[in-house]
C-alpha positions as a Markdown table, in Angstrom:
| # | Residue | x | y | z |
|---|---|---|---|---|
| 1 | Unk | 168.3 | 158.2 | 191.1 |
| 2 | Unk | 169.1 | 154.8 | 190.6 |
| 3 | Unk | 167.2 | 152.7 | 194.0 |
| 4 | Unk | 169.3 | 149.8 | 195.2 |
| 5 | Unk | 167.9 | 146.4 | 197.0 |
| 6 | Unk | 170.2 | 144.9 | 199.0 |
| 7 | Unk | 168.9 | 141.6 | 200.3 |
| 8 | Unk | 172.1 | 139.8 | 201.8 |
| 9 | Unk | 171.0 | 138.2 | 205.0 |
| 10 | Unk | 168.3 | 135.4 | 205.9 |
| 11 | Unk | 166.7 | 136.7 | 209.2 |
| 12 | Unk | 167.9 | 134.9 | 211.6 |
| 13 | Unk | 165.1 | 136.1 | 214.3 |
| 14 | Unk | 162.3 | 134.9 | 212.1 |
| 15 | Unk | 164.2 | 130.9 | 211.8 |
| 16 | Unk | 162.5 | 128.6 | 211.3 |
| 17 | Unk | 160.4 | 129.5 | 208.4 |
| 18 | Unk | 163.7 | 131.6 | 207.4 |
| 19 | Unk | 166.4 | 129.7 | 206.3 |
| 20 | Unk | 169.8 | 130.3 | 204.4 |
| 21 | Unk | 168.7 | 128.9 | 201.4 |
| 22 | Unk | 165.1 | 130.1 | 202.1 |
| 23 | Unk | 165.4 | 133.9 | 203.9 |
| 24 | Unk | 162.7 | 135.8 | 205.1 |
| 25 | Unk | 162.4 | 138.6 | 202.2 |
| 26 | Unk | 161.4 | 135.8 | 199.6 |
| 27 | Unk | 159.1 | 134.1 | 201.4 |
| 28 | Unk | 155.1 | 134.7 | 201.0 |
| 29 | Unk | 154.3 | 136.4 | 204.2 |
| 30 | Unk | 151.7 | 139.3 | 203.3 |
| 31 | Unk | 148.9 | 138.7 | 201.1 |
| 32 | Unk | 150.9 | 136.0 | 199.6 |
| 33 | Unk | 153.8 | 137.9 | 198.3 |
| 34 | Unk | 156.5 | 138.4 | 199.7 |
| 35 | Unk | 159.0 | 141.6 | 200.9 |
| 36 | Unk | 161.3 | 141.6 | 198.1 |
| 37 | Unk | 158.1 | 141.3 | 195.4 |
| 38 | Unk | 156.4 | 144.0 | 197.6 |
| 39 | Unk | 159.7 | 146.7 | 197.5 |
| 40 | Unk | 160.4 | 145.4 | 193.8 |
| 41 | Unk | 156.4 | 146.8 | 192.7 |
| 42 | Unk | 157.0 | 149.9 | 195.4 |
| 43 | Unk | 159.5 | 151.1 | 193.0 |
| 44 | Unk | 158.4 | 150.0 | 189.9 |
| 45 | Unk | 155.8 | 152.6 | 190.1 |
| 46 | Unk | 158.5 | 155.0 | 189.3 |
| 47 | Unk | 161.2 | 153.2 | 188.2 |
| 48 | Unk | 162.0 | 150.6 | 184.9 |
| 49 | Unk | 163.1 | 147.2 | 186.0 |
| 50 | Unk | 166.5 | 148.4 | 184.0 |
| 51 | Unk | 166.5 | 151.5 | 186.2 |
| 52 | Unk | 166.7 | 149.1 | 189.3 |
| 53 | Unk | 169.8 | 147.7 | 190.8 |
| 54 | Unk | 170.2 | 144.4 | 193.6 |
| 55 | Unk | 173.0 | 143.9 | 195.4 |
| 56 | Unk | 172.6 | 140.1 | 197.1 |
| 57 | Unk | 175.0 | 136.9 | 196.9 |
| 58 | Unk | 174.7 | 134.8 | 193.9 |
| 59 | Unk | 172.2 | 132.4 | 195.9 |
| 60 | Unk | 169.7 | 134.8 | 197.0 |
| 61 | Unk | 170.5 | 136.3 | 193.2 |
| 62 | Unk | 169.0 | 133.0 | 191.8 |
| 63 | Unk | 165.6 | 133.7 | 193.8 |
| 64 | Unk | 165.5 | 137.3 | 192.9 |
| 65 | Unk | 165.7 | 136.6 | 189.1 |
| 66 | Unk | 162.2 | 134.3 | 189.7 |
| 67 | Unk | 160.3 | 137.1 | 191.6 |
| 68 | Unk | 161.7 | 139.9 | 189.2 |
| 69 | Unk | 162.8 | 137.9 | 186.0 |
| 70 | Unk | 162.2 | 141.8 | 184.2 |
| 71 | Unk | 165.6 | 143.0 | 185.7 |
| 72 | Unk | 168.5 | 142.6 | 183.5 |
| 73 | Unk | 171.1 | 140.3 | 185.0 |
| 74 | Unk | 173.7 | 142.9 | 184.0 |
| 75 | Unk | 171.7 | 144.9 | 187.4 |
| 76 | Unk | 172.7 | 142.4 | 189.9 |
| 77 | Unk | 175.9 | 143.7 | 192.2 |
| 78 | Unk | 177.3 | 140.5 | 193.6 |
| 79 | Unk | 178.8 | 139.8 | 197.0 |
| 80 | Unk | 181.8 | 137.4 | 196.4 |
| 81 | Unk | 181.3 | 136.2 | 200.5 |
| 82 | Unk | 179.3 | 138.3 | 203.2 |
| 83 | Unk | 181.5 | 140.8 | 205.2 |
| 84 | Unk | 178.1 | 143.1 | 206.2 |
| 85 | Unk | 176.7 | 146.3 | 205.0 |
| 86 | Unk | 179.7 | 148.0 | 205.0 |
| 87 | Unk | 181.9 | 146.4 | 202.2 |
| 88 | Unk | 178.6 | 145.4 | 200.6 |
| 89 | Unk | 177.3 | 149.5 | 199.9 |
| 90 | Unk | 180.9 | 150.0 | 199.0 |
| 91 | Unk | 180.7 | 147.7 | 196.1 |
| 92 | Unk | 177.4 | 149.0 | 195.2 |
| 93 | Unk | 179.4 | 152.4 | 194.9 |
| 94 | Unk | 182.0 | 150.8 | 193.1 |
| 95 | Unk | 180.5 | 149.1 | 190.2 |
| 96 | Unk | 177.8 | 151.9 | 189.4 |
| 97 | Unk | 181.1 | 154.5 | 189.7 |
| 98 | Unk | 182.9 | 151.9 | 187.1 |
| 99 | Unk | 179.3 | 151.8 | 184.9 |
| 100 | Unk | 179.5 | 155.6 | 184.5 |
| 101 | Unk | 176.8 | 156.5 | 187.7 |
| 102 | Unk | 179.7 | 157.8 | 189.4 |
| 103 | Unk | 177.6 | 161.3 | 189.8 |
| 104 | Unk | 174.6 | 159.8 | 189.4 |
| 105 | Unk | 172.6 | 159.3 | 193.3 |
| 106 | Unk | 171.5 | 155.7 | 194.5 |
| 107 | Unk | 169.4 | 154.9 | 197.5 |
| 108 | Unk | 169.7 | 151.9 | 199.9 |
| 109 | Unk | 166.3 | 150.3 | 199.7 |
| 110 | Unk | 166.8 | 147.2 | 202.5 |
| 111 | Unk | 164.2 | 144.7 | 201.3 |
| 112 | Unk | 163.1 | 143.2 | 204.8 |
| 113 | Unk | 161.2 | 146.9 | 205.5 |
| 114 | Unk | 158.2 | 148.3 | 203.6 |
| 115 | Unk | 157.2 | 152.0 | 203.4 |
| 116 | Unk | 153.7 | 153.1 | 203.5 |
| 117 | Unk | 152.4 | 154.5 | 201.6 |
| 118 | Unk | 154.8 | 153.7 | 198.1 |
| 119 | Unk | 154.3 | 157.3 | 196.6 |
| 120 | Unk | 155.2 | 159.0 | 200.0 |
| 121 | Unk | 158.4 | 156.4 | 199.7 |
| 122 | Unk | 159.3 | 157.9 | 196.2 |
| 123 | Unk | 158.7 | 161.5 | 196.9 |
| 124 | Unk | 161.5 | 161.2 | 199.6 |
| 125 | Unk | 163.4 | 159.9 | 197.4 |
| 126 | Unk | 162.9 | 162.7 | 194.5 |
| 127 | Unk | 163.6 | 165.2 | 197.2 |
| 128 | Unk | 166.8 | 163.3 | 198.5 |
| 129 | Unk | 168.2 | 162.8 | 194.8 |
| 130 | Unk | 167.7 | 166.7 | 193.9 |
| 131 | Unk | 169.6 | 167.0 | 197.1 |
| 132 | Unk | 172.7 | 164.7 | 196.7 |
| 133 | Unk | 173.3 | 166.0 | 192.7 |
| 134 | Unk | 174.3 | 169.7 | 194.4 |
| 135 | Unk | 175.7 | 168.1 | 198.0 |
| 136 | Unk | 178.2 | 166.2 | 199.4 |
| 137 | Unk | 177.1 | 164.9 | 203.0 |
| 138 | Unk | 175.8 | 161.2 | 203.6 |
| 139 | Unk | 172.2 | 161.5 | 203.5 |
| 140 | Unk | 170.5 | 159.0 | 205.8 |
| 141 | Unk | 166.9 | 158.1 | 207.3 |
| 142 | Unk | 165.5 | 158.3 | 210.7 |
| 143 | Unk | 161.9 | 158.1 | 211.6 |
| 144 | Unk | 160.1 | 160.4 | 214.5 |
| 145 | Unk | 159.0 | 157.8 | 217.8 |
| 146 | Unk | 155.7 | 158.3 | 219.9 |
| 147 | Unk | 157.7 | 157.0 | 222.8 |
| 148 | Unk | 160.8 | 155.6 | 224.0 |
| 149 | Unk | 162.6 | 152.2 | 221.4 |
| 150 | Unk | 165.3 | 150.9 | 223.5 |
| 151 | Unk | 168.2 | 149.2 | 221.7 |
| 152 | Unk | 168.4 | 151.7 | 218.8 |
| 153 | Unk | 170.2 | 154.6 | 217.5 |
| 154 | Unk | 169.5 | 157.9 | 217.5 |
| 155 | Unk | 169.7 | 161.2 | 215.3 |
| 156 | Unk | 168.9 | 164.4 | 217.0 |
| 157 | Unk | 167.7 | 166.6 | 214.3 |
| 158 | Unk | 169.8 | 170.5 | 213.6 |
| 159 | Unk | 169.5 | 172.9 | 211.3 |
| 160 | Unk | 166.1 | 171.9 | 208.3 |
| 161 | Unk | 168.4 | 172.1 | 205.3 |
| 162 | Unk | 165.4 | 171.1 | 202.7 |
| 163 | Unk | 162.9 | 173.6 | 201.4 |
| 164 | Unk | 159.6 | 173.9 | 202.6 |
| 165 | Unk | 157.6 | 171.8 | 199.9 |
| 166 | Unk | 159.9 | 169.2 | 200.0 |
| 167 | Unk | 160.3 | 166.3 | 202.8 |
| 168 | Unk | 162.0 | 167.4 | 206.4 |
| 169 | Unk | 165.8 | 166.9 | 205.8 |
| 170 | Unk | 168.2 | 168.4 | 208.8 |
| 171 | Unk | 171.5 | 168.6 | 209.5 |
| 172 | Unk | 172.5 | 166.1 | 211.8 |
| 173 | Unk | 173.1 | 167.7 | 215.4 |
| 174 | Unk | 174.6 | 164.3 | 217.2 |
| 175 | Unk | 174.3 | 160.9 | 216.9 |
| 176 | Unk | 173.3 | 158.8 | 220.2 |
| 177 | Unk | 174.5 | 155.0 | 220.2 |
| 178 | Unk | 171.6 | 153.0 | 222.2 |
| 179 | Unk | 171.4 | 156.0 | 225.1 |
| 180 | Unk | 169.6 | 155.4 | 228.0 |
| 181 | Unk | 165.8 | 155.9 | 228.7 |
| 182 | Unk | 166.2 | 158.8 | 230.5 |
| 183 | Unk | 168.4 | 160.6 | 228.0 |
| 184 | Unk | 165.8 | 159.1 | 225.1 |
| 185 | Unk | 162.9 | 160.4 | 226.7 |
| 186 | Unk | 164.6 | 163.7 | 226.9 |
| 187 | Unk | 165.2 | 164.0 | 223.1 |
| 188 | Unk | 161.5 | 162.5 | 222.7 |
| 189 | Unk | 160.0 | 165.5 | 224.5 |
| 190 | Unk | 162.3 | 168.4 | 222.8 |
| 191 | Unk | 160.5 | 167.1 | 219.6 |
| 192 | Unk | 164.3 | 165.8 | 217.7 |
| 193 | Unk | 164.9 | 162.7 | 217.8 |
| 194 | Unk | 164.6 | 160.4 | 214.8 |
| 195 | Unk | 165.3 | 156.7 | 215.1 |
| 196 | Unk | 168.4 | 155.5 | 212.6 |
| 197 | Unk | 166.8 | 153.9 | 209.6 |
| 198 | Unk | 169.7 | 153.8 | 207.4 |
| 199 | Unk | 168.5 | 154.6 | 203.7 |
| 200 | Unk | 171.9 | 155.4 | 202.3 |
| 201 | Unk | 172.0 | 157.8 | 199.6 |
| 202 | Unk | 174.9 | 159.4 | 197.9 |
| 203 | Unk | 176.8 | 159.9 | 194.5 |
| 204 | Unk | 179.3 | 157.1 | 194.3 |
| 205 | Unk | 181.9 | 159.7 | 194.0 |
| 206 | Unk | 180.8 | 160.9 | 197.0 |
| 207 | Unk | 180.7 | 157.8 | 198.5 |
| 208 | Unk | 184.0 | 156.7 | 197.7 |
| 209 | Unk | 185.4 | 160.2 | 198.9 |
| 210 | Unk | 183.9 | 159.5 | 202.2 |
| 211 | Unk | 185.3 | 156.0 | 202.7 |
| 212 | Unk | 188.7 | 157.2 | 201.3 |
| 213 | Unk | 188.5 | 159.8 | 204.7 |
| 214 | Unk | 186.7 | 157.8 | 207.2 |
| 215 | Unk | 187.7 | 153.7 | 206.3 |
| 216 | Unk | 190.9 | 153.5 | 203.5 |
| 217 | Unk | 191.3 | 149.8 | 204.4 |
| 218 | Unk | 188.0 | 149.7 | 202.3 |
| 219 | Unk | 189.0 | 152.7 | 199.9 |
| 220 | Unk | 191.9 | 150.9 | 198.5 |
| 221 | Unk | 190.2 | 147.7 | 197.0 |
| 222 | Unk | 187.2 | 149.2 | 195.9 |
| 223 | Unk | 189.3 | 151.6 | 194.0 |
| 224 | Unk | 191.4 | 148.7 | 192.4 |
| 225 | Unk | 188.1 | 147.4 | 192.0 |
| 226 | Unk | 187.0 | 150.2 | 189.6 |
| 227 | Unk | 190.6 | 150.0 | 187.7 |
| 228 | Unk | 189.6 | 146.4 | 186.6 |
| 229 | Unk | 190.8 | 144.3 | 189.2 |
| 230 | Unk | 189.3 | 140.9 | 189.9 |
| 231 | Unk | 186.5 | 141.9 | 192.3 |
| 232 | Unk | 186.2 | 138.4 | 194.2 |
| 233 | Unk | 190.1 | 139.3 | 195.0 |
| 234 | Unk | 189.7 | 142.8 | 196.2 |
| 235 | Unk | 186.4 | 142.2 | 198.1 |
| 236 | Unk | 187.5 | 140.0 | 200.1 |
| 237 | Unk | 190.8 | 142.7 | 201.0 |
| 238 | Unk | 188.1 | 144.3 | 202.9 |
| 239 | Unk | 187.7 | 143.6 | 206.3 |
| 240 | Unk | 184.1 | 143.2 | 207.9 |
| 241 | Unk | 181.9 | 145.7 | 209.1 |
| 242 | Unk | 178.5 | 147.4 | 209.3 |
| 243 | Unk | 178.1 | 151.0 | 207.5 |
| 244 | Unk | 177.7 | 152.3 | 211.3 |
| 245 | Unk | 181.6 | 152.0 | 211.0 |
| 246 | Unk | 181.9 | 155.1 | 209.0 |
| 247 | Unk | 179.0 | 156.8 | 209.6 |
| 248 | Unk | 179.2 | 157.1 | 213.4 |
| 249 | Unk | 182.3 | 158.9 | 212.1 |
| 250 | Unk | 180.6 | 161.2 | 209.7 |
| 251 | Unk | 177.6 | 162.3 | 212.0 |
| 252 | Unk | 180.4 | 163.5 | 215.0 |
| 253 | Unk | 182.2 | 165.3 | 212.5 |
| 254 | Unk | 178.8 | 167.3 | 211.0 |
| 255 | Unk | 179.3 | 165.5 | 207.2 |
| 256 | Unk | 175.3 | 164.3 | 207.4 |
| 257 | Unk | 171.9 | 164.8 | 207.0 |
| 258 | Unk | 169.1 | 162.7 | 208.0 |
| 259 | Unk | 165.5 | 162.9 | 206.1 |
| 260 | Unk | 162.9 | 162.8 | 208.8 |
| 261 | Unk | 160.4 | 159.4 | 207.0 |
| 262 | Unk | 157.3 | 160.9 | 205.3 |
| 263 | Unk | 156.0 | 157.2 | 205.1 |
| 264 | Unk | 155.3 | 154.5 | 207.7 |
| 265 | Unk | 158.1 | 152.5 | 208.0 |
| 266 | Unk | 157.8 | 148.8 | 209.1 |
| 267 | Unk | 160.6 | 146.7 | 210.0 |
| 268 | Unk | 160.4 | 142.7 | 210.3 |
| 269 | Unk | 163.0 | 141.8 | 212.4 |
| 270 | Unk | 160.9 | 139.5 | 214.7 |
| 271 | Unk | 157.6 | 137.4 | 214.8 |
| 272 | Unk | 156.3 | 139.8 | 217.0 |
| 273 | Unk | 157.0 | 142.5 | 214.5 |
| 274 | Unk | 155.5 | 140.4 | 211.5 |
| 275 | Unk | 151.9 | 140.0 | 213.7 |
| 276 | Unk | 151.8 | 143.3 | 215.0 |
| 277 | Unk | 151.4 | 144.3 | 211.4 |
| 278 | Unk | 149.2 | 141.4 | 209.5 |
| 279 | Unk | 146.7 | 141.8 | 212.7 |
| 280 | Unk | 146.4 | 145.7 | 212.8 |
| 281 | Unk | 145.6 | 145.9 | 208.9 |
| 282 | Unk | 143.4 | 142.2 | 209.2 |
| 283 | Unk | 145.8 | 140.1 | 207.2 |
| 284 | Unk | 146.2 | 137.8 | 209.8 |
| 285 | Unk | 143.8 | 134.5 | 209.8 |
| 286 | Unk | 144.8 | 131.8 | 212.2 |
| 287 | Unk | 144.8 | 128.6 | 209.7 |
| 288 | Unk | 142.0 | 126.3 | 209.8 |
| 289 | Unk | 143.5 | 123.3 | 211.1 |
| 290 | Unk | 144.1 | 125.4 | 214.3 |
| 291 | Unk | 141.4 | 125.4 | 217.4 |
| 292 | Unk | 141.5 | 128.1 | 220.3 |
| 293 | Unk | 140.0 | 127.4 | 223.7 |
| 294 | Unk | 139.8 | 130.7 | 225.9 |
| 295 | Unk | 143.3 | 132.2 | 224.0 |
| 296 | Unk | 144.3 | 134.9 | 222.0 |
| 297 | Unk | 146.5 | 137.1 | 220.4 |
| 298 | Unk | 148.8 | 134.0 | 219.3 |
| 299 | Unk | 150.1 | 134.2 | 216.0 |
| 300 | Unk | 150.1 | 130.2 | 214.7 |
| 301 | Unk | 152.0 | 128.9 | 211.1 |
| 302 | Unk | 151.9 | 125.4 | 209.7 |
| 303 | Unk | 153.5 | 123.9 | 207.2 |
| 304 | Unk | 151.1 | 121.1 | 207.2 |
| 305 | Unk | 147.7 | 121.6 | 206.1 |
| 306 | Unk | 146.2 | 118.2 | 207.9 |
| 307 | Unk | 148.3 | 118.7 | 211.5 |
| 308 | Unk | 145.9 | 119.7 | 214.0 |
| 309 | Unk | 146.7 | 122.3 | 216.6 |
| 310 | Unk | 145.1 | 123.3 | 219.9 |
| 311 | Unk | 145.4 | 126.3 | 222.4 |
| 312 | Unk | 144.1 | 125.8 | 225.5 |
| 313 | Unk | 144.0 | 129.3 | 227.8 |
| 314 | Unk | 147.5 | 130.7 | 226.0 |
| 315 | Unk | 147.7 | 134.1 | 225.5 |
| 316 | Unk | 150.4 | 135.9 | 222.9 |
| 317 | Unk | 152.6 | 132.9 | 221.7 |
| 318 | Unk | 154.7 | 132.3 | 218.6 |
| 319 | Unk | 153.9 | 128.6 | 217.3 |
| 320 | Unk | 155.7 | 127.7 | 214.1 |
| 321 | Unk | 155.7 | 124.7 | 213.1 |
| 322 | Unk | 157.6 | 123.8 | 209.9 |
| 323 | Unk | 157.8 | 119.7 | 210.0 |
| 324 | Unk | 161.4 | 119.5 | 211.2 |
| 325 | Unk | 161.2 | 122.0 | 213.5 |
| 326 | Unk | 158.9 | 123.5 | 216.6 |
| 327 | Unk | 159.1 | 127.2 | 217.9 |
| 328 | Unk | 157.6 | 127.5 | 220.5 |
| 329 | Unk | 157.7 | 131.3 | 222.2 |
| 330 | Unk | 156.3 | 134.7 | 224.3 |
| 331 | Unk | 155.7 | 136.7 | 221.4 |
| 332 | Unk | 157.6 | 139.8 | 223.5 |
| 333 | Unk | 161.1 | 137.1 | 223.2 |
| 334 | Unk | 160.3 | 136.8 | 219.8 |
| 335 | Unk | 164.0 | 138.6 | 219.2 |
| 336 | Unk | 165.7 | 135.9 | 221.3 |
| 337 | Unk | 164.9 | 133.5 | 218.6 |
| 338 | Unk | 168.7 | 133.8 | 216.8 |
| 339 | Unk | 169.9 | 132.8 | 219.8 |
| 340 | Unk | 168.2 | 129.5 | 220.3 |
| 341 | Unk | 169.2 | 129.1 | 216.7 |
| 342 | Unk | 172.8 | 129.7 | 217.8 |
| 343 | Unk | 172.7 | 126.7 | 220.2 |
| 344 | Unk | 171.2 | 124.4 | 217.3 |
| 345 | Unk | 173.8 | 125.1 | 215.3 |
| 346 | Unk | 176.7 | 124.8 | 218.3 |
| 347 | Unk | 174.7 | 121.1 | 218.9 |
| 348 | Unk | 175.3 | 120.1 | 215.1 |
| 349 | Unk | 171.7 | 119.9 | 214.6 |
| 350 | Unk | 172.0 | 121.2 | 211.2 |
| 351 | Unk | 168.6 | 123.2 | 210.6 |
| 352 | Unk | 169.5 | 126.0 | 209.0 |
């Protein structure tokens, strides 16, 4: 099994303490490491550094190297320009096939979740890597809701394919593309539906094979890619696009399975996301320079130690202050906050 980060993006929805040059995954936000460091020592309790590959641009590569200066350069798989997920897991396929992995699994590993607890993380991915050596279907994640997330995807479980001391993996019945409550609530209550988690896995033969079905446009240069063409040339051949552009294809045609999470998977795709978790396991301590009158539930981060703050009868609020910038928000709009940050940019206010 060879685990892939990919860490291409900078979180828009957590701006402004995420910035281009300063994305989310590098910064200290739990226990004062940070979601690339935490992923990097998830896997390094089964893994060598050497055994672990990143896949990032060469800017986020230079703050990767200072977090995890054990990984040989020779590891990093480097984006020539962003053109999403898709084009990016390509490469990864590509230059491990060209390396001679081209049978060898990898897993996606997307460094802005964690997985709790680690060993459950690397048992899954054990099971899935036994799994992909002897089968040819994408293999893909999806974890089992307590109620009804709007604005997701959906995998409705078929046919257990995995044996019965190893993790849940199933055939993948259908896939559902944001459905509506009603139909969501339906799958909830039949006891199949997993939300879409991505976690890719996959020979890159396999991999390849699929694309060359399902999306030639990014077949061909990845190919020439592998038979020692410049790669900033051909990478940039391919057009744009997230994963879900071949996969949607593979799940409707029966060419997937989907492992049902043994872990606790956390996703910080907002502010609200990032509280919910420091307060439930008592990371979160609103800084000192801070003082509450008859609030709560706010979650409050300075950049300046001697600024004093005060809350007067607020209730669940984002305040982020960062010296050049002020957010200000309901902590339930916390995932609006890429769109204010569309405006700044459209106003030339240059804060990114």
């Amino acid at each position: 099994m060879i685990p892939v980060i990919i860490c291409g993006g900078w979180g828009t929805k957590l701006w402004p303490i995420s910035r281009q040059y300063k994305p989310k995954h590098f910064l200290s936000l739990i226990s004062n490491k940070s979601l690339f460091r935490i992923n990097y020592e998830a896997l390094r309790t089964k893994f060598k550094p050497e055994e672990i590959y990143i896949s990032t641009n060469q800017d986020q590569a230079i703050l990767a190297q200072k977090q995890a200066p054990e990984i040989p350069q020779d590891n990093y798989i480097l984006e020539p320009e962003m053109r999403n997920q898709g084009p990016a897991t390509g490469l990864i396929a590509a230059v491990l096939y060209k390396k001679g992995f081209a049978d060898e699994p990898f897993m996606i590993v997307q460094v802005d979740d964690l997985r709790e607890p680690v060993e459950n993380f690397i048992k899954m991915m054990m099971d899935c890597d036994r799994l992909a050596r002897k089968e040819t279907k994408y293999i893909t994640g999806g974890f089992k809701p307590d109620f009804p997330v709007m604005g997701v995807d959906y995998l409705v479980k078929g046919k257990r394919v995995s044996i019965e001391n190893e993790v849940g993996i199933y055939e993948v019945d259908r896939f559902v593309w944001r459905g509506s409550r009603e139909q969501t609530e339906k799958f909830i209550k039949d006891d199949k539906a997993l939300v879409h988690t991505n976690h890719t896995c996959m020979t890159p033969r396999n991999f390849l094979a699929m694309l060359q079905k399902y999306k030639p446009e990014w077949h061909k240069p990845l190919m020439n890619i592998i038979n020692g063409q410049d790669i900033n040339t051909e990478f940039v051949k391919m057009p744009p696009g997230p994963i879900e552009d071949v996969t949607e294809q593979v799940h409707a045609a029966g060419e997937s399975l989907v492992v049902e999470l043994p872990f606790i998977w956390v996703d910080f795709g907002t502010y609200e996301s990032l509280f919910k978790y420091l307060d439930e396991r008592g990371l979160y301590k609103l800084p000192e320079n801070v003082v509450e009158q008859d609030s709560q539930g706010n979650y409050v981060r300075l950049d300046d130690p001697n600024k004093v703050v005060c809350f007067v009868g607020v209730r669940n609020l984002i305040f982020v202050d960062t010296g050049d910038v002020v957010l200000v928000c309901n902590k339930d709009q916390s995932g609006q906050v890429g769109e204010v940050l569309k405006e700044v940019k459209k106003r030339n206010m240059s804060l990114t």
